[in-house]
C-alpha positions in Angstrom: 68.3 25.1 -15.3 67.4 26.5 -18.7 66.1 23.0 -19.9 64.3 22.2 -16.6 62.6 25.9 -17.2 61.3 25.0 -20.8 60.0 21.7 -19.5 57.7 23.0 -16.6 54.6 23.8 -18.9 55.0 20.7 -20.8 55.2 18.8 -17.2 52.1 20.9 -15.8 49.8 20.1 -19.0 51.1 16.5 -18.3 49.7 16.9 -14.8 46.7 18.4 -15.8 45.5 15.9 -18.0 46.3 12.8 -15.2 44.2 14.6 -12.7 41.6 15.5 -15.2 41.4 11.9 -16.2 41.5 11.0 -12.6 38.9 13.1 -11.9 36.2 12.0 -15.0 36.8 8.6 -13.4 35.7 9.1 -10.0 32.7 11.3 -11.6 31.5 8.0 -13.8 31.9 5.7 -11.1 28.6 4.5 -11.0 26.4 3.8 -8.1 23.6 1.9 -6.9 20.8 3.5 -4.6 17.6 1.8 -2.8 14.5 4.0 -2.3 11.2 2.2 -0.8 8.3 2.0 -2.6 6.0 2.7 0.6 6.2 0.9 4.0 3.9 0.7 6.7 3.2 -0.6 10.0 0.1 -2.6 11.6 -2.9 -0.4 10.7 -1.3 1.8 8.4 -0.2 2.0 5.2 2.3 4.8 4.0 1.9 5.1 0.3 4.9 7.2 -1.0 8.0 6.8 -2.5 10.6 7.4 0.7 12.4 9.6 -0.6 10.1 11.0 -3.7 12.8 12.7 -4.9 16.7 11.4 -5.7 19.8 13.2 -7.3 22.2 10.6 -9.1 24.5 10.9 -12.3 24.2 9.6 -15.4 25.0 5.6 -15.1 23.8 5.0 -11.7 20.9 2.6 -10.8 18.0 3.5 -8.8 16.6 0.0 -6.7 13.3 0.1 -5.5 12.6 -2.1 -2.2 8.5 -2.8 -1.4 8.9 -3.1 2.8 5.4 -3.4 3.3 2.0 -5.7 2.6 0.4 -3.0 0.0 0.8 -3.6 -3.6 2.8 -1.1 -5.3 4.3 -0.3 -8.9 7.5 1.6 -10.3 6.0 3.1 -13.7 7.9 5.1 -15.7 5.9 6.5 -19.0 2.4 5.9 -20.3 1.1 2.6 -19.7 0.9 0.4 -22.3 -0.9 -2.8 -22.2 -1.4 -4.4 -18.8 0.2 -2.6 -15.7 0.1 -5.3 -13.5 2.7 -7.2 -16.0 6.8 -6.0 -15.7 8.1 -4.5 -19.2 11.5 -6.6 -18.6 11.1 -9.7 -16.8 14.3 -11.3 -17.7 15.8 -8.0 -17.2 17.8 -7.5 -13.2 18.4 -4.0 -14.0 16.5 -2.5 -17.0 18.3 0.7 -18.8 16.0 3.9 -19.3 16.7 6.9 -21.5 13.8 8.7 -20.6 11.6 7.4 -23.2 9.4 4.7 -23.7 7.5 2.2 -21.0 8.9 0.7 -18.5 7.2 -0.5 -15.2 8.0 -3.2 -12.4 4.3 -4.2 -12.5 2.6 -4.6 -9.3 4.6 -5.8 -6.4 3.2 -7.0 -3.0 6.0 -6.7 -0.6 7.5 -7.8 1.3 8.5 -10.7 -0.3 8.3 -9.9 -3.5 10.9 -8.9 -6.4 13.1 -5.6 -5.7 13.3 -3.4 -9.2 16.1 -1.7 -10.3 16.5 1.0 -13.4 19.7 2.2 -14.6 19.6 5.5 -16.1 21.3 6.3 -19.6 20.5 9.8 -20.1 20.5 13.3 -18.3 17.4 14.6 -17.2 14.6 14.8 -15.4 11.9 12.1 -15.2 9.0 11.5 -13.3 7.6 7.8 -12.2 4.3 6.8 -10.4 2.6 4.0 -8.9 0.0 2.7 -11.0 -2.4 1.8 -8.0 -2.1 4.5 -5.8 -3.0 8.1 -7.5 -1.3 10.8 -5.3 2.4 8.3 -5.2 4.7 9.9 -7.5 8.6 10.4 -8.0 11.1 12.4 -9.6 14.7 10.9 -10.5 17.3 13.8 -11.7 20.0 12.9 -13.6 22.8 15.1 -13.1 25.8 16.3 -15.6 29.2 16.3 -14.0 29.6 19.3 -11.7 26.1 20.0 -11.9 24.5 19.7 -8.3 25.1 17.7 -5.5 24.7 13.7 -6.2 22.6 11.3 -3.3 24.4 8.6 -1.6 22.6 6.1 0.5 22.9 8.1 3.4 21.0 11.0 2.0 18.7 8.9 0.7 18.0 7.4 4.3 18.0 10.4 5.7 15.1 11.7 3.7 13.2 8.9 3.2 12.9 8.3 7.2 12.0 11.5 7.5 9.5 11.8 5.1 8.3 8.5 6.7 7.8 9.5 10.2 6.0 12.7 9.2 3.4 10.7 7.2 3.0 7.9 9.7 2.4 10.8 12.2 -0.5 12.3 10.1 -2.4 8.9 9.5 -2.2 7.8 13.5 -3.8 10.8 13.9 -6.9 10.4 11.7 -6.8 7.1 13.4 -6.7 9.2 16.6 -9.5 11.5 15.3 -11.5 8.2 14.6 -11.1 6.4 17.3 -12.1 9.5 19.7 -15.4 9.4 18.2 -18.4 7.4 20.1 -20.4 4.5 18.2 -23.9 5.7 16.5 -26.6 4.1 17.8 -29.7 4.0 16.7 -33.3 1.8 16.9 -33.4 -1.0 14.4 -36.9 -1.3 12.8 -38.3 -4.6 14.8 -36.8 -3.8 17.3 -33.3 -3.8 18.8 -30.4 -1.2 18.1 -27.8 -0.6 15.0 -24.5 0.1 15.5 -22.6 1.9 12.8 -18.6 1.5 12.5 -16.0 3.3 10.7 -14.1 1.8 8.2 -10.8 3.8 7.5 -10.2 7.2 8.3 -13.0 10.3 7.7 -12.0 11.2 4.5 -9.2 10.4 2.0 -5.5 10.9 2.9 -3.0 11.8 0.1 -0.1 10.3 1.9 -2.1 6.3 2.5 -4.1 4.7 4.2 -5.5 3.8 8.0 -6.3 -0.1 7.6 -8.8 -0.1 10.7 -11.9 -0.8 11.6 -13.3 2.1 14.2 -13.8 0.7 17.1 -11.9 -2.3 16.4 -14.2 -4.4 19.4 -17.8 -4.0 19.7 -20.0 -5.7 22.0 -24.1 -6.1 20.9 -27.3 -8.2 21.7 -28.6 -11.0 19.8 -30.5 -9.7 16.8 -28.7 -6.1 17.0 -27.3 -5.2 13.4 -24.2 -3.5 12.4 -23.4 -1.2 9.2 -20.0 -0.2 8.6 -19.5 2.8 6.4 -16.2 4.1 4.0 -15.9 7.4 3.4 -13.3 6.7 1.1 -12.1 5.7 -1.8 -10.0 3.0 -1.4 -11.7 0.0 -1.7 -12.2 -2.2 1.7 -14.9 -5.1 2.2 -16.1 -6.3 5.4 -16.0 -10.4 5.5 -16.6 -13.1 8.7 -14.9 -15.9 8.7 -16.2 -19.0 10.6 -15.0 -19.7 14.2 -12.0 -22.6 13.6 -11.8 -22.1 9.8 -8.2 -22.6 8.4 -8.6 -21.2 4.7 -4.5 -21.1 4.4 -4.8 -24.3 2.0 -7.0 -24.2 -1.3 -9.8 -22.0 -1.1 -13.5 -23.8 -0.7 -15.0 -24.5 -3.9 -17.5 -22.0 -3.8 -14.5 -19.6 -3.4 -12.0 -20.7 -5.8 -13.4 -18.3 -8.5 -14.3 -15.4 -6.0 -13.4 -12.1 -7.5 -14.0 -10.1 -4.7 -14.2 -6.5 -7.1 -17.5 -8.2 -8.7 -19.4 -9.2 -5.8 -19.7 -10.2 -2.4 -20.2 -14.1 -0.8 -23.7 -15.0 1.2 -24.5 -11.4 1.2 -27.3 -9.1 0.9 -28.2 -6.1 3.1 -29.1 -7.4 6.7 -27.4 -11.1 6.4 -27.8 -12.8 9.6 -24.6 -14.0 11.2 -24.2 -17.0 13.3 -20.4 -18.4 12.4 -22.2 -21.0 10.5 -20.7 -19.7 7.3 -18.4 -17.2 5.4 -19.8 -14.0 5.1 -18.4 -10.9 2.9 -19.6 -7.5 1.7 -19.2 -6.4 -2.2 -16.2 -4.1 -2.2 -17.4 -0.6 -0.2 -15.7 3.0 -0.9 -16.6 6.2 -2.5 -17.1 5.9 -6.2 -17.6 2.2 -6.0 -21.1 0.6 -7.9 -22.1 -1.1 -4.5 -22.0 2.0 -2.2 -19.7 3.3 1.0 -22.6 0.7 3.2 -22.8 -2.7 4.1 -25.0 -4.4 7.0 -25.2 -7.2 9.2 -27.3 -8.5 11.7 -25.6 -10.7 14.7 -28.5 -13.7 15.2 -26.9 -15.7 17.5 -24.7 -15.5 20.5 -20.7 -15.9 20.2 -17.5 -14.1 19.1 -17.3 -13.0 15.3 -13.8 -11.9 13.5 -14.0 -9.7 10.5 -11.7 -8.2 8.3 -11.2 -6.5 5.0 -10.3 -9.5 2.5 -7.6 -6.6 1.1 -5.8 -5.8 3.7 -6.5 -8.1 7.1 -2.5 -8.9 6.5 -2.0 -4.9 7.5 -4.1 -5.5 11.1 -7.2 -4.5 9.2 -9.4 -7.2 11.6 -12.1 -6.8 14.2 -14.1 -8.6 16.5 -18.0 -8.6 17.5 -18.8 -9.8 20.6 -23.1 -11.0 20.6 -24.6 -11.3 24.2 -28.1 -12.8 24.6 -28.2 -10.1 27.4 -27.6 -6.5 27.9 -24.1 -5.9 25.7 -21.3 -4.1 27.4 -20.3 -1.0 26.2 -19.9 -0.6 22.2 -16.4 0.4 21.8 -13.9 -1.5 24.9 -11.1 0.9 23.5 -9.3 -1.4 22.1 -6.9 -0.8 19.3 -5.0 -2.9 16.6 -5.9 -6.8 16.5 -2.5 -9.2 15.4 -2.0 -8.5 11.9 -3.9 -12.1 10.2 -0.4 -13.6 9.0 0.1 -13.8 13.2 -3.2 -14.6 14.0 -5.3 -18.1 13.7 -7.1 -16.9 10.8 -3.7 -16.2 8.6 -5.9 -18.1 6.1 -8.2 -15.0 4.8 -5.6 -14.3 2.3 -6.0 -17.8 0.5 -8.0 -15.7 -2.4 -4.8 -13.4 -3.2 -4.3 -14.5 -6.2 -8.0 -13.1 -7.5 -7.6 -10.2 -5.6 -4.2 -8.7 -7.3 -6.0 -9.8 -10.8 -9.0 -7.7 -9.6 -6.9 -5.1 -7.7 -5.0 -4.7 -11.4 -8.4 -3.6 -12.8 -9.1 -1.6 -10.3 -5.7 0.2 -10.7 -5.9 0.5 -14.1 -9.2 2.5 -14.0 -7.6 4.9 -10.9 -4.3 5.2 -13.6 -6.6 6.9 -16.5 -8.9 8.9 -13.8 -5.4 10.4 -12.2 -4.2 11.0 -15.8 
């Protein structure tokens, strides 16, 4: 019994040390978490990281997903060099201590590349998306024992949440927008002007409302229509002729279109008859060629329009020119198809110029927000 005495303390130090060792092992498993980089539905577009916030442990990775049609970045750091450009392209998960660069350059989902970031180091850091000025993270990197750790569960959890709250608040600017009647006004020579609404009333720190306001609008021969931004994300307003299937190379007078820099077949006024393609400079607050751009419908027929950016996100309309007395301006209709289910999926054959020019774009919003 003696013996058996003097070897309890040895055996319980013994014990201790297994289930210590035990333990540190199941606290540096490491784990891998998915957090959206926005998401959006037809005619909006949520720009947030769902969740912004995540609690992991040093080791664990941090994916991000891109659900949705907008362009979005992971950036960690202060951008060097060109944002639209990842800092590891070779790299499937890039390691981050907290310092340095390191960016997933811009992604347009929802088919594009996932990016994942291990973390090395405890701490807190913060992360951003370069294009969109009010999307921004936090990841903190727990000690052991310190906190409580995410799983993909709580991650959901939050995430959806944060989601459906933010949804909710831009279908109701769209609400708001859509509740209000068409200006109309005499057109000097005669006839009337119709002014639309592109977007929402003002800017909205959680996205964006890809809509026209009203989406339908019925007008006589010769009427004109201005559409108007009151904010600053940048939309265009472009008709694409009746028939036109642009979804192969773009037209020649296209193919070096940088739709940032100017507009095609316009100036203030243009008459349109579906005889060509038609499209504004880039409109919104801030922007050289004004929140305005008009049009005047010459001829009889059914026009489409849509912002060249985002006509993939349901941002589409349609004009409908009587040579008699128009029905009423707004037929209370809502979304169009989104273009990728629509006979003009083409519109987005200029993609290519547009992220190039978008990247600009972003990289000027980056240094303002900074």
């Amino acid at each position: 019994m003696r013996k058996v005495l003097l070897a309890l303390p040895a055996l319980a130090l013994a014990m201790v040390a297994v289930f210590a060792s035990t333990g540190n092992s199941v606290q540096a498993a490491a784990v891998t978490l998915k957090v959206r980089a926005g998401d959006g539905e037809t005619g909006y577009a949520v720009n947030t990281f769902l969740p912004s916030s995540v609690y992991v442990r040093a080791g664990d990775t941090i994916t991000w997903s891109f659900p949705w049609d907008e362009p979005h970045s992971v950036t960690f750091g202060e951008i060097q060099g060109n944002p639209e450009e990842p800092t590891n392209p070779d790299d499937a998960v890039v390691d981050y201590d907290g310092t340095g660069f390191v960016n997933s350059g811009m992604v347009f989902g929802p088919n594009g590349p996932e990016f994942s970031v291990k973390f090395t180091s405890e701490g807190t850091y913060d992360y951003f998306c370069f294009i969109h000025p009010f999307m921004t993270g936090k990841v903190y990197v727990q000690g052991p024992g310190i906190g409580e750790q995410d799983n993909q569960a709580s991650i959901d959890a939050r995430g959806n949440a944060d989601y459906s709250s933010q949804i909710a608040e831009l279908k109701a600017a769209a609400g708001a927008a859509a509740a209000k009647p068409v200006a109309i006004s005499s057109k000097a020579g005669g006839g009337k002007k119709y002014t639309l609404m592109i977007s929402s009333a003002n800017d909205l720190m959680v996205g964006d409302v890809m809509q026209f306001f009203p989406a339908t609008l019925n007008v006589g021969v010769n009427d004109a229509v201005e559409f108007v931004s009151n904010v600053h994300t940048p939309h265009d307003v472009a008709f694409v002729p009746p028939g036109v299937d642009l979804s192969g190379p773009p037209p020649p007078e296209l193919a070096a279109w940088d739709p940032f820099a100017s507009g095609v077949n316009y100036s203030a006024g243009v008459k349109v008859d579906g005889t060509k393609f038609i499209a504004s400079p880039m409109l919104g607050l801030e922007f050289p060629d004004g929140v305005k751009a008009s049009f005047t419908m010459s001829k009889a027929g059914s026009y489409t329009f849509a912002c060249m950016l985002h006509a993939s996100q349901g941002m589409m309309g349609k004009i409908n020119v009587t040579s008699g007395a128009p029905g009423a301006p707004n037929t209370g209709d809502s979304l169009v198809a989104p273009a990728q289910h629509s006979g003009t999926s083409g519109i987005i054959f200029i993609a290519g110029a547009i992220a190039l020019a978008m990247g600009v774009t972003a990289a000027a919003a980056y240094a303002t927000r900074r």
